[in-house]
C-alpha positions, 0 to 999 in steps of 0.5 A, spaced: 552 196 083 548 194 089 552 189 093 558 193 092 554 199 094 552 195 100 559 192 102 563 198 102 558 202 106 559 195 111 566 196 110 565 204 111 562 202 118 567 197 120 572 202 119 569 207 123 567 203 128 575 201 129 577 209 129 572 210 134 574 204 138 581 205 137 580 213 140 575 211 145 582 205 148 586 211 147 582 215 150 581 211 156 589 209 156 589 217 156 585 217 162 588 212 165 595 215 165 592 222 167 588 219 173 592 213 175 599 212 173 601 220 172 596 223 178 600 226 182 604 229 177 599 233 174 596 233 182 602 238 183 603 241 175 595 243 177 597 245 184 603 250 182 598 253 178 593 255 183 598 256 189 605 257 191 609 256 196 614 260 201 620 260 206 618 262 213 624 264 217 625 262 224 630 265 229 636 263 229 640 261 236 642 266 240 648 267 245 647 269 252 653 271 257 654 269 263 649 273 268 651 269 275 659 271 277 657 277 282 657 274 289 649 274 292 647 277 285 641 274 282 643 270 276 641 275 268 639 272 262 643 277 258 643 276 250 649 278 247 646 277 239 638 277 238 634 276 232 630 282 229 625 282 225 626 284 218 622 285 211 625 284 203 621 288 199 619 284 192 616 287 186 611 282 180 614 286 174 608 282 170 603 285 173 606 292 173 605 297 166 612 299 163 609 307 163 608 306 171 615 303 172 618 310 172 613 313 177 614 307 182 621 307 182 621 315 183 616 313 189 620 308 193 625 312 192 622 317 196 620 312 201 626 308 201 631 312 199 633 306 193 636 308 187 632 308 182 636 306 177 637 299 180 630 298 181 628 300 173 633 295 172 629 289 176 622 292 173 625 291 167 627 283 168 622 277 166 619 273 172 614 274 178 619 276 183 625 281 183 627 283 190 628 291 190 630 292 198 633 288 203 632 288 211 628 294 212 624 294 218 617 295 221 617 302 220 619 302 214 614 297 211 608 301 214 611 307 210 612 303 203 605 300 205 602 308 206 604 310 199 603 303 195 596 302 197 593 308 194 598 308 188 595 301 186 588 304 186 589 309 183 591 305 178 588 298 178 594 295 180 594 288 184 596 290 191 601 284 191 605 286 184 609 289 191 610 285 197 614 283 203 618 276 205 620 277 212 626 274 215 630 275 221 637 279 222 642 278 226 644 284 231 648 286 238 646 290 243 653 291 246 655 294 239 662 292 238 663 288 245 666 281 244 666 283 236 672 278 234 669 272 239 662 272 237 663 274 229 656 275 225 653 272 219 653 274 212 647 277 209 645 272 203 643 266 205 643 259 201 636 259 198 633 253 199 634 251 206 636 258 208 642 256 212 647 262 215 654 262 212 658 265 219 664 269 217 668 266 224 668 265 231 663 262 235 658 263 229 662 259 225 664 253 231 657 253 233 653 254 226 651 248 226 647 248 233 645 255 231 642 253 225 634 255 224 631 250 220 626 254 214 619 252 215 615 252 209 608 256 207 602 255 202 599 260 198 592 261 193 594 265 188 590 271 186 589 276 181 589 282 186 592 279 193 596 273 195 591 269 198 594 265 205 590 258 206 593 256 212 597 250 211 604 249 213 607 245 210 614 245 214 614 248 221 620 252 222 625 250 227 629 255 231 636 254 233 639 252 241 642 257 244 648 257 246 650 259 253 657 262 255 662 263 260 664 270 258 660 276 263 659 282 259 660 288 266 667 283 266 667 283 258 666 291 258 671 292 264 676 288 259 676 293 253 675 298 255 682 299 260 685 295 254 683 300 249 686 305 254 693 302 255 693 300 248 693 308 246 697 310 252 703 305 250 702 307 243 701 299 241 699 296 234 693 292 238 692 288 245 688 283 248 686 280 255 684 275 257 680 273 264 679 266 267 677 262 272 682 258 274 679 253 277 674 251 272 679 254 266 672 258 264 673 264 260 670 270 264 672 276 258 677 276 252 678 282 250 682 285 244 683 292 241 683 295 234 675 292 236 671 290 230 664 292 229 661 287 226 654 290 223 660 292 218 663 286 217 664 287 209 668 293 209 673 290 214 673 282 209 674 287 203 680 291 206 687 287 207 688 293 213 682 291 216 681 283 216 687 283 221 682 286 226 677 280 224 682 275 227 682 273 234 690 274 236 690 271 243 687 265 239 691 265 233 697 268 235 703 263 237 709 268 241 715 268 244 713 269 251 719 271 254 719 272 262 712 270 264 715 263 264 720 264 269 716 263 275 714 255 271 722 254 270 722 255 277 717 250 278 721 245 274 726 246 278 723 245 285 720 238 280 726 236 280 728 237 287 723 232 289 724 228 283 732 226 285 730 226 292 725 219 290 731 217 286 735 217 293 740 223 291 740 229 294 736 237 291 741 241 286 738 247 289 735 250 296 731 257 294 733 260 298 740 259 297 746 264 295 747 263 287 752 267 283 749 270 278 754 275 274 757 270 269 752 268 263 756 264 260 752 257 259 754 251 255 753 251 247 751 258 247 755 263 242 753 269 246 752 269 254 745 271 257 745 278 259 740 281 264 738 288 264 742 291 270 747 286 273 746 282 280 753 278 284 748 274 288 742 272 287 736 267 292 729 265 288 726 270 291 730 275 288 731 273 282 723 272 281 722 279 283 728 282 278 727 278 273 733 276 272 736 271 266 743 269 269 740 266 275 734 261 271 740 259 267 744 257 273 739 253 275 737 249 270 743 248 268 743 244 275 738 240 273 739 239 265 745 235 269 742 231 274 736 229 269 737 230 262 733 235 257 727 229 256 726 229 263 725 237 263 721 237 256 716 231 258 715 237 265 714 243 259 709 239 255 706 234 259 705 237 266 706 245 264 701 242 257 705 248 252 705 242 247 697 241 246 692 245 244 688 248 250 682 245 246 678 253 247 672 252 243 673 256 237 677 255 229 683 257 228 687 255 234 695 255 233 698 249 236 704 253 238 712 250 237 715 246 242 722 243 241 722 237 242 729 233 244 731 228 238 726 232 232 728 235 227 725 243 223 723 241 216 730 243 214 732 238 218 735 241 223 735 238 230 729 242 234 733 241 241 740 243 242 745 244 248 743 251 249 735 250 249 733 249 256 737 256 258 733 259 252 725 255 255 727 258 262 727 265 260 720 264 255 725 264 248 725 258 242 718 256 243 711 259 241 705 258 244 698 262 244 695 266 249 690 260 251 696 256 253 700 260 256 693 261 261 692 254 262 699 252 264 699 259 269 692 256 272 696 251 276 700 256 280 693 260 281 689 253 283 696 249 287 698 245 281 691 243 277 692 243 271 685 245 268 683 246 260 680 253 258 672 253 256 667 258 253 660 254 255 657 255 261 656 248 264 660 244 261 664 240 266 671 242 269 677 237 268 681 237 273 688 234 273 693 235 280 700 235 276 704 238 281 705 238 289 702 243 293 708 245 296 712 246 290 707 251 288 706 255 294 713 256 294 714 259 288 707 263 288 710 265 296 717 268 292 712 271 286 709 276 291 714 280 290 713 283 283 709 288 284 712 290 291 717 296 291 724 293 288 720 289 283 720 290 276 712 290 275 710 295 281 705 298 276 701 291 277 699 293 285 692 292 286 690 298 291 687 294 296 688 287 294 694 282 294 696 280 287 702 275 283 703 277 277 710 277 273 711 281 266 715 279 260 718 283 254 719 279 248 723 282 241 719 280 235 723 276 229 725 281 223 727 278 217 730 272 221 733 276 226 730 279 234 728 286 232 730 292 238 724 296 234 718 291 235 715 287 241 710 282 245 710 285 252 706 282 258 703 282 264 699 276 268 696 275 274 692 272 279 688 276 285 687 275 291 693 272 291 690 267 297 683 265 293 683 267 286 678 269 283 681 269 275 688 268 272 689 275 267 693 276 261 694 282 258 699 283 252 700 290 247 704 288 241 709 292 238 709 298 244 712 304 242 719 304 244 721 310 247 723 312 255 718 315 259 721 318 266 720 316 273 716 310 269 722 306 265 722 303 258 714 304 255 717 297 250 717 293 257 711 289 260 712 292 267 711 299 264 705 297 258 702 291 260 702 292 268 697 299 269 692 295 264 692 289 269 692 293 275 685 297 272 682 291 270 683 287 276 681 293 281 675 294 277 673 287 277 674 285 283 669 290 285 664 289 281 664 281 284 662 284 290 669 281 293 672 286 300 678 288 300 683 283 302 689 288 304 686 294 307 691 298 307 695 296 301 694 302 298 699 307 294 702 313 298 698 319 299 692 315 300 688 316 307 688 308 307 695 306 306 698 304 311 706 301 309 707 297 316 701 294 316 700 293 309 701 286 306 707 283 305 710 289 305 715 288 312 717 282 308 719 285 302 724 290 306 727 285 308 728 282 301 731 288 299 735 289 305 738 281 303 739 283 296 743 289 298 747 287 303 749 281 297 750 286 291 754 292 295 
């Protein structure tokens, strides 16, 4: 009995001895593992325990416009948007009582204003974070401080079961000013980077050099108060800013003559644009129905009111009409040069007599028509009358001298209407050139016999706004042709694509426009010298050309001898009525012209620049002075020519 007494306790021994050394190898595995191979992951449970971390907001770049146009001005640094500051109020519902949660929505709606329904409703939710209000400001802030302080004393509440994360806004100062051009940021962001979703415009081209990089703040936790200790884990990056081209006194001048016009012909919308032709900087883009981006949401969510987000002068492609008159005489006198290189003689003289009554032209089923008729016809007086019988005659010269490739290669290539204008924002149309041999998706040929005839008089092709501005700033620069750019600083690319001559001469016959017996006298510039043309355009209904709905046009350059900006102006679908001793409302000379004359006046003032024709000014006022007026004894002598023709 005693030896297996004695044996079992030695095996009892044993065995214990075993367990505990198998529970003392697990032990130190155990810890192994906690304090080696899973160290850091317990490193961080512990740490989310006791500290929690929070996104810090930084600037998001800001847009300045270009303070440096006024002749011996000082330069401005104007923001055109800014970031302010803003404040998300949040709410701990696991640290706040059910029976107190009525009285804490009843006191932010005193302070706030918030429903108290919606904020029961996220003191009802599971969580530590319920955010109950977003983008309030400073003000604000303090009064929700003001009254919760004491409430949580009162209570024995922890002060930070409500607390702030601040964040920044994006605001504008000028209100609607540049509204389709800028655009906005929405207000949710992504939430783990913090990044903006832009709703367009430069926001959206740009959102990348815009962007704020978050930055990232730890905190100790507490059972009163949110304890900060210091450490940044991520510095926040703010956002480059981008600097244009567009000055806001020229921007303001823009809109409102723009919004003037628009009202007084009665339009659908409108829209200017103003550039440097020189270096293609755009100075002003303006349009009308403005768009008032601090209420972006209400405009994306109404099908009548997301066609004022859109920026029509950007992506709107139109027939032009007879703005294009002046660059088919461009051609023309191109071609003349061009037969002359190949050893033949020019197929026309501008100058020369041109019967202009038949508008019957080759593959046409209908003859081109003007709107009074004219037996004889230079290039002075076609420009001046806008005549479409005459553009005819002469490009039908040269279609037979050089064939429509050499014409189309002069329309996309010299003139650039086949590119894009390469404007530094989304969503530009490319327009449509025919093209000799090319075929429309239905496989018709985009080129036929009457096409050129079409092109001289700006039908059958579709450009928008910024290339029709492009190929305008080579009759304002003396044949560069030049691209149009929103960013101050970038560079100009400049490309002389048509003799000096040829442009002087067609400028020199375009003076007359805006002179008595033109069809664009409203465009007349009280004190300075213009060239500018008009052009009507009708509107495709149901495939057919509408007599209710237009494009109607005017654009320009002042003064005449050192440009200062080439300026569109367009009015989509004026009212069609006659106003009496002014013409038809639905015509360019009659809708657009007043628009161009006021911001043009307006504009040159304000550059600083002196009047370059002091006694061009209209009948009644003490400066004018018709025979010493610009200009105006060589017009007389136009319109005497023209009568002694036409009699």
């Amino acid at each position: 009995m005693k030896f297996w007494s004695s044996n079992s306790s030695k095996v009892r021994v044993l065995g214990l001895s075993a367990v505990i050394c198998g529970a003392f190898c697990l032990l130190i595995v155990k810890f192994f593992t906690l304090q080696v191979a899973e160290n850091a992951k317990w490193k961080e449970v512990a740490r989310r325990q006791h500290t929690f971390t929070t996104l810090e907001p930084a600037h998001r770049g800001a847009f300045f416009a270009n303070g440096a146009v006024q002749k011996t001005h000082p330069e401005r640094q104007v923001p055109l948007v800014v970031e302010v500051q803003k404040f998300h109020l949040h709410v701990d519902p696991a640290s706040l009582p059910e029976p107190l949660h009525s009285s804490i929505a009843e006191g932010l709606r005193q302070v706030l204003g918030l429903d108290e329904a919606a904020v029961l409703k996220e003191l009802g939710r599971s969580g530590r974070d319920r955010k109950v209000a977003e983008w309030i400001d400073h003000r604000q802030k303090d009064a929700v401080m003001s009254w919760w302080t004491p409430f949580a004393r009162e209570h024995h509440l922890a002060r930070n079961a409500l607390f702030f994360s601040g964040d920044f806004k994006r605001e504008h100062p000028g209100g609607f000013l540049l509204g389709q051009v800028l655009h906005t940021v929405q207000k949710r962001r992504d939430e783990a980077t913090g990044k903006a979703f832009p709703t367009g415009g430069l926001e959206l081209a740009f959102n990348e050099t815009l962007h704020a990089r978050y930055g990232k703040k730890r905190y100790l936790r507490s059972p009163r108060n949110a304890l900060e200790i210091g450490e940044v884990v991520e510095e926040p990056q703010k956002g480059e800013d981008v600097y244009l081209t567009i000055n806001d006194v020229l921007q303001t001048i823009c809109e409102e003559e723009l919004e003037k016009g628009v009202k007084r012909a009665n339009g659908k919308s409108g829209w200017a644009v103003m550039m440097h032709p020189e270096t293609g900087e755009i100075l002003a883009l303006a349009q009308y129905p403005f768009y008032d981006l601090e209420e972006y949401s209400s405009y994306f969510n109404n099908p009548e009111l997301i066609e004022q987000t859109k920026l029509h002068p950007l992506t709107d492609a139109f027939e032009p009409g007879s703005v294009m008159k002046p660059l088919a005489m461009v051609a023309a006198l191109m071609a003349n040069e061009e037969l002359l290189r190949k050893g033949g003689k020019k197929l026309f003289d501008p100058e020369e007599k041109i019967a202009s009554l038949d508008g019957t032209f080759p593959g046409r089923k209908k003859p081109i028509t003007d709107v009074r008729p004219h037996k004889f016809l230079n290039m002075d007086m076609a420009l001046q009358k806008s005549t479409n019988i005459y553009m005819g005659r002469v490009t039908d010269r040269v279609i037979q001298a050089l064939g429509p490739e050499w014409y189309y290669k002069v329309w996309s290539d010299t003139f650039a209407l086949s590119k894009k204008s390469g404007i530094e924002l989304p969503g530009e149309s490319e327009g449509l050139l025919p093209k000799p041999g090319r075929t429309y998706a239905n496989g018709k040929l985009q080129w036929s016999v009457p096409t050129p005839y079409s092109l001289a008089i700006g039908y059958n092709l579709q450009i928008n706004s910024f290339q029709l501005l492009r190929a305008w700033a080579l009759l304002a620069n003396r044949g560069a042709l030049v691209y149009p750019t929103l960013l101050k600083g970038k560079g100009v690319r400049k490309e002389q694509v048509v003799p000096y001559p040829i442009v002087d001469r067609v400028v020199e016959g375009m003076r007359y426009c805006s002179l008595p017996g033109g069809t664009s006298t409203r465009a007349d510039v009280p004190g300075f010298t213009e060239v500018g043309k008009s052009g009507t355009s009708r509107k495709i209904v149901n495939g057919e050309y509408s007599r209710q709905k237009h494009v109607v046009s005017f654009i320009g350059f002042a003064p005449h001898d050192n440009p200062e900006f080439v300026l569109l102006v367009m009015i989509d679908e004026p009212e069609v009525k006659y106003i009496p001793g002014v013409g038809a409302n639905n015509h360019g000379g009659a809708a657009a012209a007043p628009i161009f004359r006021e911001i043009a006046l307006r504009s040159l003032e304000y550059l600083g620049l002196p009047p370059n024709d002091p006694y061009g000014y209209p009948q009644g006022d003490p400066r004018s002075d018709p025979s010493k007026a610009a200009w105006r004894a060589q017009s007389r002598r136009l319109q005497e020519k023209y009568k002694s023709w036409n009699n």
